[in-house]
C-alpha positions as CSV (number, residue, x, y, z in Angstrom):
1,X,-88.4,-15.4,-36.7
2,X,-86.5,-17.5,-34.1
3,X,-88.0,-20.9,-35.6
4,X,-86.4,-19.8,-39.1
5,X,-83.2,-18.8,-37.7
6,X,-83.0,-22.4,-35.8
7,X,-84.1,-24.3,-39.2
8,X,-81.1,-22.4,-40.7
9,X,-79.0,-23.6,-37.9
10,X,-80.4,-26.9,-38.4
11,X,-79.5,-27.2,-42.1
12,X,-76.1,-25.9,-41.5
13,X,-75.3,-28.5,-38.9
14,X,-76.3,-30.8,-40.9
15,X,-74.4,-29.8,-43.4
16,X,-71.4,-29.9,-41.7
17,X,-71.8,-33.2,-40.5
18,X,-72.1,-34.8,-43.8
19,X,-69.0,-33.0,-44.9
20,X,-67.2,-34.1,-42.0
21,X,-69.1,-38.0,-42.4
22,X,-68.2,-38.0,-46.0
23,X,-64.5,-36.8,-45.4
24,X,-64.1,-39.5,-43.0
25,X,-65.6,-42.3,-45.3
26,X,-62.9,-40.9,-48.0
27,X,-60.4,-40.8,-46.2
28,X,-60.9,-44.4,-44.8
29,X,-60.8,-46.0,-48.2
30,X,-57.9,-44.3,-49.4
31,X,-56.2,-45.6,-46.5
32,X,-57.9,-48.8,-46.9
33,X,-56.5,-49.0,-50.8
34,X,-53.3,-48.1,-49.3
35,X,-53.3,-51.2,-47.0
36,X,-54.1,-53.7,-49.5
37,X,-50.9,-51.6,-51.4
38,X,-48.5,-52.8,-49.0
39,X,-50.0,-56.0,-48.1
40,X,-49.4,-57.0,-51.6
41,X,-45.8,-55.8,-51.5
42,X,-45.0,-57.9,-48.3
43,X,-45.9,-55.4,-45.6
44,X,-44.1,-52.9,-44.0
45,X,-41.2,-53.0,-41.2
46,X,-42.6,-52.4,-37.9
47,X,-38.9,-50.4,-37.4
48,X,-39.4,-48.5,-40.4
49,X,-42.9,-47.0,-39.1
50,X,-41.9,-46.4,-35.8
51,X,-38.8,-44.1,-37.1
52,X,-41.3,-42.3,-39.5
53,X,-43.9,-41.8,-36.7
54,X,-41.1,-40.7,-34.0
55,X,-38.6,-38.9,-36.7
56,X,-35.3,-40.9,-35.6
């Protein structure tokens, strides 16, 4: 009983991690895509980025 109960564990896990792995992989190409965006429009201002990351 404790072997199926840790196979069950096992496949959950596993699951979880694929989710996260695929999530992650997602995530990076939309930001990738995103990149390319405003490389193509001349880049972004290093001032503009730093107000939006600190809110000033």
């Amino acid at each position: 009983m404790n072997s199926i109960i840790q196979f069950i564990r096992s496949l959950i896990l596993a699951a979880i991690i694929l989710g996260a792995t695929g999530t992650l992989v997602e995530a990076t190409g939309i930001v990738g895509k995103e990149a390319a965006k405003a490389h193509q429009r001349g880049g972004i201002s290093f001032r503009w980025l730093n107000r939006q990351l600190v809110g000033k």
